[in-house]
Backbone and ligand atoms as CSV (ligand in chain L), in Angstrom:
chain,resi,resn,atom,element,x,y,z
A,1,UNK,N,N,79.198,-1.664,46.403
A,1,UNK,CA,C,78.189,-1.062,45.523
A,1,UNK,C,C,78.883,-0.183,44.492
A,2,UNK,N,N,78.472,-0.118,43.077
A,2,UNK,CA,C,78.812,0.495,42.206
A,2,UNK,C,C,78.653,2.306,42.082
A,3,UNK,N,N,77.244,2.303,41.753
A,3,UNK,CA,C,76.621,3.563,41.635
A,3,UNK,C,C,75.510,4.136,41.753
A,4,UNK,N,N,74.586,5.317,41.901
A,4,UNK,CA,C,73.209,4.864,41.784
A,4,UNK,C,C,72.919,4.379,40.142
A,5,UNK,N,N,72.358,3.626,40.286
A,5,UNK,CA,C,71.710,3.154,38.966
A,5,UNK,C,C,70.579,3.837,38.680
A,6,UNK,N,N,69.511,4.050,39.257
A,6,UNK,CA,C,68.536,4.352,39.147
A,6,UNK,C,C,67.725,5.639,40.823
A,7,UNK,N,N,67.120,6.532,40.158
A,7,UNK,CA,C,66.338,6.879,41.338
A,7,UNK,C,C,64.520,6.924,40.995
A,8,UNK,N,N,64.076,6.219,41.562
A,8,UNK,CA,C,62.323,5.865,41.899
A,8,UNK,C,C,61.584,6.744,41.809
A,9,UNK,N,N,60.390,7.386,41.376
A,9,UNK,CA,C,59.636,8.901,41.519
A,9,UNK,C,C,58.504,7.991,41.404
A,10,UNK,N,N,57.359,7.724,42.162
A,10,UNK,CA,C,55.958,7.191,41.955
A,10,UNK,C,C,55.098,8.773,41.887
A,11,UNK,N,N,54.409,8.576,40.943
A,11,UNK,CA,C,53.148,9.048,40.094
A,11,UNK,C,C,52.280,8.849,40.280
A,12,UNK,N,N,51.277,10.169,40.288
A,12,UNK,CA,C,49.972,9.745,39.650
A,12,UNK,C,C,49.355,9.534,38.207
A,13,UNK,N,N,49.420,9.831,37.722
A,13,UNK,CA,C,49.169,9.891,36.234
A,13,UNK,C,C,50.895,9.671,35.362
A,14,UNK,N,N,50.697,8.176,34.832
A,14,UNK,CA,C,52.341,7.987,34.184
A,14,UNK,C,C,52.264,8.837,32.525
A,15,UNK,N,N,51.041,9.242,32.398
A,15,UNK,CA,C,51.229,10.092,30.710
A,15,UNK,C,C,51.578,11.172,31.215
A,16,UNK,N,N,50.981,12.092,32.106
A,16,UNK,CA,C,51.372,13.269,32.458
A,16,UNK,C,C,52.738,13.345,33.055
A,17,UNK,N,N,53.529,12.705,33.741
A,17,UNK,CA,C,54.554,12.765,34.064
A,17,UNK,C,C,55.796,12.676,33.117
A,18,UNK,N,N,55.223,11.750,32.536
A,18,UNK,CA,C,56.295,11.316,31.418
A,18,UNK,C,C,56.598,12.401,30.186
A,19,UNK,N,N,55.717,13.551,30.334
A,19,UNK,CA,C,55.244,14.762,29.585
A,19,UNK,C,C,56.422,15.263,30.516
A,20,UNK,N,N,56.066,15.500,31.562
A,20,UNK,CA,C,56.770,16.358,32.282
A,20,UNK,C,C,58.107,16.076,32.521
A,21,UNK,N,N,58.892,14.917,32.768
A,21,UNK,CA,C,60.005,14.872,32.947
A,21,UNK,C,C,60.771,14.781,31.555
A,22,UNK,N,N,60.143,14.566,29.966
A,22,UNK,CA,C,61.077,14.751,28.977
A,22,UNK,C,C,60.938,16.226,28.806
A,23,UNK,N,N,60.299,17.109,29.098
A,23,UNK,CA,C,60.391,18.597,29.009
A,23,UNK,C,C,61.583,18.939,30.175
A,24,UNK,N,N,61.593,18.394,30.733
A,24,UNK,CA,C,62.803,18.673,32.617
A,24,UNK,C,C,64.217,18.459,31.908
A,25,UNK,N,N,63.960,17.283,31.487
A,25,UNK,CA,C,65.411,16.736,30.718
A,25,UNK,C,C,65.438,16.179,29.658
A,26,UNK,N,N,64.963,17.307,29.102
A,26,UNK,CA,C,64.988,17.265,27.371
A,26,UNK,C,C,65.349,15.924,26.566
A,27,UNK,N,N,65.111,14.906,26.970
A,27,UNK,CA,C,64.961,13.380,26.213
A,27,UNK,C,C,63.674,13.028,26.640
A,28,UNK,N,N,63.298,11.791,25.603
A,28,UNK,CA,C,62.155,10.836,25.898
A,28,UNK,C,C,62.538,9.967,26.328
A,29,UNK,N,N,61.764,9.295,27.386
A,29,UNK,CA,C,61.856,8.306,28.328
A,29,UNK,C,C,62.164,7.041,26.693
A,30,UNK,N,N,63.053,6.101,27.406
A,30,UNK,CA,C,63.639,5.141,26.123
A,30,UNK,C,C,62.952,3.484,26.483
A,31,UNK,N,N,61.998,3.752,27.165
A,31,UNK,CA,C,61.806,2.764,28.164
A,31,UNK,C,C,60.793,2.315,28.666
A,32,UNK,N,N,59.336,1.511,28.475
A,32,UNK,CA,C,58.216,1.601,29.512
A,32,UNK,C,C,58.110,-0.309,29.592
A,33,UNK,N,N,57.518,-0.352,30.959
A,33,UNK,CA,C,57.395,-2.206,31.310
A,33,UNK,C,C,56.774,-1.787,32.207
A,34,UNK,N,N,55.784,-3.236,32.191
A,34,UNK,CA,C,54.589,-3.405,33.428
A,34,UNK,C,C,55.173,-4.461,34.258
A,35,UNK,N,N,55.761,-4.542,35.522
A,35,UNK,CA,C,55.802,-5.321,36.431
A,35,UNK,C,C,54.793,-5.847,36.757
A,36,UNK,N,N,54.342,-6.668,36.447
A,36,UNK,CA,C,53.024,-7.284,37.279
A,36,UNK,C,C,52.827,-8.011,38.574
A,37,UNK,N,N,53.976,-8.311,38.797
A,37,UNK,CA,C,54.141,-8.818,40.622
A,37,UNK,C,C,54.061,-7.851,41.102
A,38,UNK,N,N,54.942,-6.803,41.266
A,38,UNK,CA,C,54.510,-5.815,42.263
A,38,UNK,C,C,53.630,-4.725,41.897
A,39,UNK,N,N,52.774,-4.356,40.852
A,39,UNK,CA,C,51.586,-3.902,40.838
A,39,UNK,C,C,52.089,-2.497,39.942
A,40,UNK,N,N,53.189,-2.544,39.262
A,40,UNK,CA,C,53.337,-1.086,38.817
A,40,UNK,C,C,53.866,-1.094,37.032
A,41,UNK,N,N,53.841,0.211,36.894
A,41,UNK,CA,C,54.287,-0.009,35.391
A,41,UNK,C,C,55.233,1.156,35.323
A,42,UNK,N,N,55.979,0.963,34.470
A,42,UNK,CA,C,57.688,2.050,35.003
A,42,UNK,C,C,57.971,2.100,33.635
A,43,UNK,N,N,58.915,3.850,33.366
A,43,UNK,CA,C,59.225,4.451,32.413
A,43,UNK,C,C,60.672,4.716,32.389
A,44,UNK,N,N,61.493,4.486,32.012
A,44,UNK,CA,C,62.993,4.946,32.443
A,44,UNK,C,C,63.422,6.263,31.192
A,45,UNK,N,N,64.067,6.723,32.154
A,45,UNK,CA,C,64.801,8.422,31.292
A,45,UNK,C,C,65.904,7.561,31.639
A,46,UNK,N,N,67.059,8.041,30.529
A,46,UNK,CA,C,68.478,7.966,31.439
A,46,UNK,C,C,69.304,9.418,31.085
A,47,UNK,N,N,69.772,9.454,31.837
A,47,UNK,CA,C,70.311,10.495,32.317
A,47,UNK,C,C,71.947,10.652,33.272
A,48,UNK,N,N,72.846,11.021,32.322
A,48,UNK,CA,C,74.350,10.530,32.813
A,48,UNK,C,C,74.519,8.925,32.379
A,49,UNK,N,N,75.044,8.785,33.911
A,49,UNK,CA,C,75.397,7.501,33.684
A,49,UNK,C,C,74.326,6.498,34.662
A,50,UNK,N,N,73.147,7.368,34.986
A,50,UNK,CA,C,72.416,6.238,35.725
A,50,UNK,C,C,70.475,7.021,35.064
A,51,UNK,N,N,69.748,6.841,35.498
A,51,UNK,CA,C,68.740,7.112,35.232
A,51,UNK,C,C,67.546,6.909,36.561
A,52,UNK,N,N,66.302,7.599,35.538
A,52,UNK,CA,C,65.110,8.003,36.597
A,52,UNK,C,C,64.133,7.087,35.882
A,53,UNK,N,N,63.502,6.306,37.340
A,53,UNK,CA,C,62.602,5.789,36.861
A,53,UNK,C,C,61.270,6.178,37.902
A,54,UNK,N,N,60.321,6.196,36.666
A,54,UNK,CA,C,58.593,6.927,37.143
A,54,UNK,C,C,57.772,5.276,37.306
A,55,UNK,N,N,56.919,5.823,38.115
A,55,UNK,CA,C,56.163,4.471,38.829
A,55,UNK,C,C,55.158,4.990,39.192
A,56,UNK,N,N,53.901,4.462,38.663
A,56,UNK,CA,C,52.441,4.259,38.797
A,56,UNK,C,C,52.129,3.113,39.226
A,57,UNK,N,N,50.527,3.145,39.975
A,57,UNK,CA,C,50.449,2.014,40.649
A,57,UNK,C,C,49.228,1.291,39.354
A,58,UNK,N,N,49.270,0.406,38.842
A,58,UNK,CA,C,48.296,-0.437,38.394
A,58,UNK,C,C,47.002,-1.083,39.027
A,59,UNK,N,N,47.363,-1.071,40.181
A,59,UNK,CA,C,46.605,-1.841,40.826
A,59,UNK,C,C,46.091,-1.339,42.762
A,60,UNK,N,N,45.174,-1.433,42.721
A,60,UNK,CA,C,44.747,-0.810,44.509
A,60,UNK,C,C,45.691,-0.969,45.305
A,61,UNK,N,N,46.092,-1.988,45.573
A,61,UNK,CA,C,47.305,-2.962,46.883
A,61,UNK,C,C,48.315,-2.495,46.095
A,62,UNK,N,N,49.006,-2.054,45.045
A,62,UNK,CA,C,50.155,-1.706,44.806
A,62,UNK,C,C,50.973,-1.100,46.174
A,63,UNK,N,N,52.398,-1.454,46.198
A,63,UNK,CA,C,53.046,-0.741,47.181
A,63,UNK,C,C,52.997,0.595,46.615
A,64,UNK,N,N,53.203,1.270,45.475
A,64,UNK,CA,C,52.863,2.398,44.915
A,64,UNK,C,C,51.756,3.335,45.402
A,65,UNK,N,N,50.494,2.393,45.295
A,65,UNK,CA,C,49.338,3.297,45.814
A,65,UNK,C,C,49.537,3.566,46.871
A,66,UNK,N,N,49.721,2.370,47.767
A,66,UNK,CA,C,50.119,2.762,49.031
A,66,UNK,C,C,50.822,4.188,49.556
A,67,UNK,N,N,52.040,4.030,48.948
A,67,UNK,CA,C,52.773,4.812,49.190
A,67,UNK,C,C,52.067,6.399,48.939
A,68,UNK,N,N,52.029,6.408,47.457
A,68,UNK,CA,C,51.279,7.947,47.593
A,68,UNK,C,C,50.105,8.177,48.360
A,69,UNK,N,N,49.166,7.345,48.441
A,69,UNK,CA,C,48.159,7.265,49.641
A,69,UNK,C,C,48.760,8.442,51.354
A,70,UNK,N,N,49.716,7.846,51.755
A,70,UNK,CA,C,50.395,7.614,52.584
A,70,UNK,C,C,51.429,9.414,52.590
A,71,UNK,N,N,52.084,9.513,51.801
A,71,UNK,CA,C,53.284,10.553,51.205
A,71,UNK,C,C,52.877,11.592,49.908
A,72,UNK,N,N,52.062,11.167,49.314
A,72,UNK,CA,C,51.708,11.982,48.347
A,72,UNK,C,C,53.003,11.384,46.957
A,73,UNK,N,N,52.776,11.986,45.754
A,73,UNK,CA,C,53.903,12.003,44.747
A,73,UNK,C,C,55.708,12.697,45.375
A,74,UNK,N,N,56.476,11.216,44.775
A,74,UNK,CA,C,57.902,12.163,44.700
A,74,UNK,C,C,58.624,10.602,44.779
A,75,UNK,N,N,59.931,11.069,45.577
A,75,UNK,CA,C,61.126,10.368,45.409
A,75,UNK,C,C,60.393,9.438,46.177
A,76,UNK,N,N,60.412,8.026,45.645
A,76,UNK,CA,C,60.352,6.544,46.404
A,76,UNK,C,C,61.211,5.573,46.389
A,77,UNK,N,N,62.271,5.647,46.292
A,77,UNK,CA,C,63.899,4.732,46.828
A,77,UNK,C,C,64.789,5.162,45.532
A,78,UNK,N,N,65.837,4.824,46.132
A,78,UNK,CA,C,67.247,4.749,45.770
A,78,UNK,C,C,67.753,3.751,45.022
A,79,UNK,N,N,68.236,3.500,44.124
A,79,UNK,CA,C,69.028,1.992,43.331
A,79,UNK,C,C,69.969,2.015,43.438
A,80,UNK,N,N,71.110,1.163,43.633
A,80,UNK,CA,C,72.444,1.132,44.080
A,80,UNK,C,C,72.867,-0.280,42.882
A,81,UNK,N,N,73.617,-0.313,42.213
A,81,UNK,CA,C,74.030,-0.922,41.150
A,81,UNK,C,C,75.003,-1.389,42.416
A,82,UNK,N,N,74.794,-2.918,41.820
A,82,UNK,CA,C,75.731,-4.433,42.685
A,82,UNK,C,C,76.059,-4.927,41.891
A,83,UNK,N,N,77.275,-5.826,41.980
A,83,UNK,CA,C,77.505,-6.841,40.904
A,83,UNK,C,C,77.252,-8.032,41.454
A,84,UNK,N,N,77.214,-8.097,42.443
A,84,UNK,CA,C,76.621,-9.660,43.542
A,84,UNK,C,C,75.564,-9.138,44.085
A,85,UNK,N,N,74.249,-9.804,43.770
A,85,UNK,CA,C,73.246,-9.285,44.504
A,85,UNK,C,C,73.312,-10.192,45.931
A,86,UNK,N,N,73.514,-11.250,45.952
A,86,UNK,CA,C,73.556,-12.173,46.633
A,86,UNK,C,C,74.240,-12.099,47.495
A,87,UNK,N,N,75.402,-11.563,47.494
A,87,UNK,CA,C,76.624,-10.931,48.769
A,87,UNK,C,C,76.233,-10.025,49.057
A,88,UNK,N,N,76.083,-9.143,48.636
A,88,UNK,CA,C,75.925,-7.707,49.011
A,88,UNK,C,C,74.438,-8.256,50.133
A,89,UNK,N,N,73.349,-9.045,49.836
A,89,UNK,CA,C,72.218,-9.117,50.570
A,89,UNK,C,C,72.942,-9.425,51.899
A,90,UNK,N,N,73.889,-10.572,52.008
A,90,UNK,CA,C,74.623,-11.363,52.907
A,90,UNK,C,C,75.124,-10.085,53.901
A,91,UNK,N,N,75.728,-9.045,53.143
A,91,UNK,CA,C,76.350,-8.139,53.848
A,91,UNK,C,C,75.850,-7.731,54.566
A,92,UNK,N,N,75.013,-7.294,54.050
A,92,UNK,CA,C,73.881,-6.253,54.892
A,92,UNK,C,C,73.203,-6.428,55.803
A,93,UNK,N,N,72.671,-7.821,55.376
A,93,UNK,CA,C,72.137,-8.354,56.646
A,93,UNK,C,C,72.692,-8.726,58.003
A,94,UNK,N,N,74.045,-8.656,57.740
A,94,UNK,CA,C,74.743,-9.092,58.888
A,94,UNK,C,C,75.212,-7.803,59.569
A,95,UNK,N,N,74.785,-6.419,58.588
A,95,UNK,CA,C,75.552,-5.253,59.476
A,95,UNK,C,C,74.047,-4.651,60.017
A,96,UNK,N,N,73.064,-5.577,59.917
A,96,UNK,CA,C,71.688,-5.478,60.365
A,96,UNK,C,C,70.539,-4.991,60.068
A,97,UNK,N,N,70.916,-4.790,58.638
A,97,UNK,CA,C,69.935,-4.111,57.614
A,97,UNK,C,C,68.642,-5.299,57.414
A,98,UNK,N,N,67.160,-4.253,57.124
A,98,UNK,CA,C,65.974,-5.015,57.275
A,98,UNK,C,C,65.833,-5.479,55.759
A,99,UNK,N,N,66.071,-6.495,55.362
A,99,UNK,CA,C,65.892,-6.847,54.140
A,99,UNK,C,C,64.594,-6.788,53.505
A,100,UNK,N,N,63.538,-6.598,52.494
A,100,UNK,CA,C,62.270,-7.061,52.525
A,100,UNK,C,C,61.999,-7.735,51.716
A,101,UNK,N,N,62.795,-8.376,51.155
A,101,UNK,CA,C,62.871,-9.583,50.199
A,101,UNK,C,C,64.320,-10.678,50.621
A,102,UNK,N,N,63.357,-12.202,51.061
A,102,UNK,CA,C,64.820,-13.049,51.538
A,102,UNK,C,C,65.866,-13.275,50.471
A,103,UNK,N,N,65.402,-13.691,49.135
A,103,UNK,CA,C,65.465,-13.653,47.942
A,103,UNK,C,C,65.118,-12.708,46.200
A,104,UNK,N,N,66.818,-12.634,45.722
A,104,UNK,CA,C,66.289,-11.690,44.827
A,104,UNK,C,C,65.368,-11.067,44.322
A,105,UNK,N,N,64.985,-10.989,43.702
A,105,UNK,CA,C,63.147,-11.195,42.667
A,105,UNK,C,C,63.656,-9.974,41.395
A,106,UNK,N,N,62.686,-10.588,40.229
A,106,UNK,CA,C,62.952,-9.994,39.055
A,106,UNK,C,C,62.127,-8.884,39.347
A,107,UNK,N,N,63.160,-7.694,39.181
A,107,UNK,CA,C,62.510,-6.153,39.105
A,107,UNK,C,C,62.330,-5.592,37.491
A,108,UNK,N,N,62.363,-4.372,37.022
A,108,UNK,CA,C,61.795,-3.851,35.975
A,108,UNK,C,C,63.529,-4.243,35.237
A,109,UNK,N,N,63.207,-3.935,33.857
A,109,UNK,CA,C,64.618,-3.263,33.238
A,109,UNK,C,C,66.018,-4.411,33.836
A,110,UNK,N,N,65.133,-5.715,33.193
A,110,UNK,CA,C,66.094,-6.891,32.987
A,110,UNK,C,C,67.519,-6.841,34.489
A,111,UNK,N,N,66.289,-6.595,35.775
A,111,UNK,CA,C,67.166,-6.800,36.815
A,111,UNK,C,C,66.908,-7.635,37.787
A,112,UNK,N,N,67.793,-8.176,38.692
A,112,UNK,CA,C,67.068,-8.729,39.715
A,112,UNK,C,C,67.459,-8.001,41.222
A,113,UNK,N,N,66.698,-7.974,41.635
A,113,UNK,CA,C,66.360,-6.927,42.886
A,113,UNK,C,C,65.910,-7.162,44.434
A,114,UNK,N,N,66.603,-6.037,45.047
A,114,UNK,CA,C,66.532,-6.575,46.775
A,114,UNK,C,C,65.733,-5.843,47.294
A,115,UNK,N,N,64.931,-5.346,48.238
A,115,UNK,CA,C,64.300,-3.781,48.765
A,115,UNK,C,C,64.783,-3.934,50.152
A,116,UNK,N,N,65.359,-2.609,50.973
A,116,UNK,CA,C,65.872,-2.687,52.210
A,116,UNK,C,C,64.171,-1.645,53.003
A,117,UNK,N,N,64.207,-2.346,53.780
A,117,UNK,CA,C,63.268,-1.442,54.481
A,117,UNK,C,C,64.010,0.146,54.876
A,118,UNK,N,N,62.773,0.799,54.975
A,118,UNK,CA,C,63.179,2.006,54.773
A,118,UNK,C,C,62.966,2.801,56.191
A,119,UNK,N,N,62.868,1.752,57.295
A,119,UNK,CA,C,62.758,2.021,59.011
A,119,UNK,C,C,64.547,1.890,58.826
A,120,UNK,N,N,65.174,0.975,58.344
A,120,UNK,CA,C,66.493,0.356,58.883
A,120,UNK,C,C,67.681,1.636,58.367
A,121,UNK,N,N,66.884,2.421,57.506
A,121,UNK,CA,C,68.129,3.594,56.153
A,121,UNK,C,C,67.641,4.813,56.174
A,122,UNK,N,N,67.270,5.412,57.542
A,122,UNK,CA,C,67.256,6.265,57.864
A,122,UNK,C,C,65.990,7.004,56.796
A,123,UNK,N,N,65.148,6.560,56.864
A,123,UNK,CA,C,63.452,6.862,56.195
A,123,UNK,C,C,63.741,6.735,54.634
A,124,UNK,N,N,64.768,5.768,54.697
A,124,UNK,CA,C,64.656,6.062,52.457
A,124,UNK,C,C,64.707,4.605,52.157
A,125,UNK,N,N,64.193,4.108,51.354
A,125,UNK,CA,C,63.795,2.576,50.796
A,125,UNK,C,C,64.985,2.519,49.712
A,126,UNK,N,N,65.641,1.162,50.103
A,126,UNK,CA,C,66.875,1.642,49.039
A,126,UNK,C,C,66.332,0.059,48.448
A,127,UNK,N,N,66.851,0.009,47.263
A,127,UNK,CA,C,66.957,-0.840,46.049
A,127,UNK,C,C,68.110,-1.196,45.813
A,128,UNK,N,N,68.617,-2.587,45.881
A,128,UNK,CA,C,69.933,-3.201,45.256
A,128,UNK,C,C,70.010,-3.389,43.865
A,129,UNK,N,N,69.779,-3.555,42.947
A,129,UNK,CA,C,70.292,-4.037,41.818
A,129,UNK,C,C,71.113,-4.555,41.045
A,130,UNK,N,N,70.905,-5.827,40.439
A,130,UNK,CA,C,72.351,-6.197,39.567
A,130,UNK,C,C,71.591,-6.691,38.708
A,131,UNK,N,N,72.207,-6.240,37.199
A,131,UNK,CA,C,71.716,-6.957,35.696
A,131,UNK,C,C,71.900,-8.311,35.875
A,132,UNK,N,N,70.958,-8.807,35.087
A,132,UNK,CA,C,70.806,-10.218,35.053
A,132,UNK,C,C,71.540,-10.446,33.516
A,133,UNK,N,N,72.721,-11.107,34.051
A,133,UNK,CA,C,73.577,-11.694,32.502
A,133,UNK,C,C,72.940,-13.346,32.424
A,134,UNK,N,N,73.248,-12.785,31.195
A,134,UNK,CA,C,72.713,-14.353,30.026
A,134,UNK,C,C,73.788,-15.295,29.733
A,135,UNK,N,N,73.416,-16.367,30.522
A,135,UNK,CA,C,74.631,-17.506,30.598
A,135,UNK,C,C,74.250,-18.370,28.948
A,136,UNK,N,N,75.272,-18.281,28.174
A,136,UNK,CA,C,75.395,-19.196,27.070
A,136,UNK,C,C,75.882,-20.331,26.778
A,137,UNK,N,N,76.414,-20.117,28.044
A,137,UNK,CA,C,77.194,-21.566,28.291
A,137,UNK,C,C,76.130,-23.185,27.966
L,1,ZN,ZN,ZN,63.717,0.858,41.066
């Protein structure tokens, strides 16, 4: 694994937040996309060399709603920048990590993405990530 790439904050209200975290760290978010598979719509700050991304739920069944349902607002996983998403899944699974996706899947911010259950990582939902490069070949 590289670095964190990213850390998760689910929201209630994505205008009000997005208020609030460019006042925290004095930039504007450079960044907003609606995932529509998994039910959310996400804002990215960056910040250093990795960034924060805010998450609202769009939709009732969102894992989002859920979650704040459940926890209230705050930190909701970890991103870990991969350059093999595909090994790194291999890895993990074999050192017995709960995968919750068998297969990649396109996440926000031109990535493709793993989710580890968050029973298996000691109560924190971690996120794999690796950019999706553009073969020209
Ligand atoms: Zn994420």
């Amino acid at each position: 694994m590289n670095k964190v790439e990213h850390i998760g904050i689910a929201v209630n209200n994505m205008e009000e937040s997005e208020w609030l975290f460019s006042r925290l760290l004095n930039i504007n978010a450079y960044k907003t996309e609606n995932v529509a598979s998994e039910g959310v719509s996400t804002s990215f700050f960056r910040i250093g060399g990795s960034k924060i991304e805010l998450l609202e739920a769009t939709t009732d069944d969102s894992p989002i709603s859920k979650f704040i349902k459940k926890k209230g607002e705050g930190i909701h996983h970890i991103a870990f920048e991969v350059a093999d998403i595909e090994s790194e899944m291999k890895r993990l699974k074999k050192e017995g990590f709960v995968l919750l996706n068998e297969n990649p899947k396109r996440g926000a911010d031109n990535k493709l993405v793993c989710f580890i259950h968050p029973k298996s990582a000691n109560g924190v939902l971690i996120e794999l990530c690796q950019e999706i490069r553009v073969n020209n070949e």
